[in-house]
N, C-alpha and C positions, 0 to 999 in steps of 0.2 A: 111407091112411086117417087117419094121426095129423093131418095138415094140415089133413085138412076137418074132424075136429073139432077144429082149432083158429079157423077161422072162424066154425063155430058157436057155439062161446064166447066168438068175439071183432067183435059184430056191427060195432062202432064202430072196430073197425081200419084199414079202409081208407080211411073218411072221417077218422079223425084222423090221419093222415097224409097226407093229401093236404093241408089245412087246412096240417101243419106247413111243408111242403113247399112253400105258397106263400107262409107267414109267413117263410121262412129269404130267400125270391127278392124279399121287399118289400124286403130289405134294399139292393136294387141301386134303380136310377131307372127309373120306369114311367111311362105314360102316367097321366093321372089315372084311366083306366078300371080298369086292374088293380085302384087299392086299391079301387074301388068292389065290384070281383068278388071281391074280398078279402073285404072285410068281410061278405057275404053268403054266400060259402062257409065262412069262418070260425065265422060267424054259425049258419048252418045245423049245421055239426060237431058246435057247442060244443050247441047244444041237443040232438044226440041223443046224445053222449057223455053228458052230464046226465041223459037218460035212461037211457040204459046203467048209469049208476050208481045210479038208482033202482030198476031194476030185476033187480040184479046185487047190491042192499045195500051198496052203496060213499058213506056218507055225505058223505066226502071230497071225489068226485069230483062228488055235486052242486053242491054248493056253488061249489067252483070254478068248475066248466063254467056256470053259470049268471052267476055274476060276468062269467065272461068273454064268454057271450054278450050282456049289457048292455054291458061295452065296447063292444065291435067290433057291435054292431046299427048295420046299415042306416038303420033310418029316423030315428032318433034320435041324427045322430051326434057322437060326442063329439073336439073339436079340439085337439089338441095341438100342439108342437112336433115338427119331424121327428126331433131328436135323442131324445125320450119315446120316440116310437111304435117306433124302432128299440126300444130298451130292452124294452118290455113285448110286439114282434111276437117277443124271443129268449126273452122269458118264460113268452110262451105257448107258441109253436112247442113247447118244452120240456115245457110242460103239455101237450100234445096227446102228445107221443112215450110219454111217461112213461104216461100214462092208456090207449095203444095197446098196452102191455106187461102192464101191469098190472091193469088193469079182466076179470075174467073171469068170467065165470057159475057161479055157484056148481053144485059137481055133487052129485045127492042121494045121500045114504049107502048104503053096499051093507049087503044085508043081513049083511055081515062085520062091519061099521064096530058097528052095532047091538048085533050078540054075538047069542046064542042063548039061547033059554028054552024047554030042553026040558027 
């Protein structure tokens, strides 16, 4: 039971890790299709981790996650050097693990936490 409430608090987990998981694999030589699937699974993550944090109160994590999804968007995309994109794919990958750890739903207080007024 402890595991599934750990998924329940942790809705952005499995997508930021997945996302990390192909940022760590960009690191090798792909066809051009990969980074394209890249940046769009990336892209996808990063905006609902960004939600996750808004809806978690993780100021943090919007902020980043939304930077990151402006990176790495699909339609608009921004051209680097390969030796950059490594850099900032071990940047993120990072940010995505860290935020799969970390980001959790806040739980409401018992009424222990509260104290008693009798």
């Amino acid at each position: 039971m402890a595991a599934r409430q750990s998924i329940t608090q942790r809705q952005h987990f499995i997508p930021a890790l997945i996302a990390a998981c192909m940022l760590f694999g960009a690191l090798g030589r792909w066809p051009y299709s990969y980074y394209t699937l890249l940046r769009w699974v990336t892209f996808i993550a990063a905006v609902f981790v960004a939600y996750c944090g808004y809806a978690y109160r993780k100021p943090w994590a919007i902020w980043a996650f939304i930077y990151i999804a402006a990176l790495l968007n699909p339609i608009l995309s921004v051209h680097l050097a390969r030796q950059t994109w490594q850099i900032i794919n071990l940047a993120t990958a990072t940010a995505f693990i860290a935020a799969a750890f970390t980001i959790t739903k806040p739980t409401p207080p018992t009424p222990a936490d509260q104290g008693t007024n009798e």
